[in-house]
Steps between C-alpha positions, in 0.01 A plus 500: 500500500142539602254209480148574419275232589154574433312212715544584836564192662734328202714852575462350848618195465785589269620766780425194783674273310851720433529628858465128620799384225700896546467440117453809267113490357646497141695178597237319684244557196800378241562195719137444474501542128763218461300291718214470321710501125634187690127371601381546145764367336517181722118464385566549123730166561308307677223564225810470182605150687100347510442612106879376430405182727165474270705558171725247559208211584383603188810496295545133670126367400585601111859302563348232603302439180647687199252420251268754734747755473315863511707801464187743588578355841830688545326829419444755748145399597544060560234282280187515761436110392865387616438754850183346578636132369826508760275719775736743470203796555586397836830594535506839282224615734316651288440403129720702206370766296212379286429158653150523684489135764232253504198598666438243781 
């Protein structure tokens, strides 16, 4: 099967990088693929465990003290008030959809 790369050097590299593993081009470029599914999915966990992590603190605060019980704050975008409260803008990185942070 012929590979058509149109960038000269990526074709380059590609060929470079299958003579140096005696791999086929088609299997070098599908071990890449998986490699970076693998990357990206690793990051989509890492980001799932900090909101999860976030979630939970939050989930804790409103157990603490019933009577303040909120259940906007288990919908998809977390009560900005409770976020900024617990400093959990912090930990999310970046504030959810919505919420705009205090200027400082």
């Amino acid at each position: 099967m012929a590979i058509n790369i149109k960038d000269p050097e990526a074709d380059r590299m590609v060929r470079e990088a299958a003579a140096r593993r005696k791999q086929p081009i088609t299997d070098l470029i599908k071990d890449a693929v998986r490699a970076l599914e693998a990357e990206d999915a690793r990051a989509k966990q890492e980001r799932y465990d900090r909101i999860m992590a976030a979630t939970r603190r939050v989930q804790e605060a409103f157990a603490a003290d019933p009577l303040d019980y909120d259940p906007h704050a288990y919908s998809e975008e977390l009560n900005d008030d409770v976020l900024r409260d617990n400093g959990l803008f912090d930990l999310l990185g970046e504030p959810p959809r919505g919420v705009r942070e205090d200027p400082k």
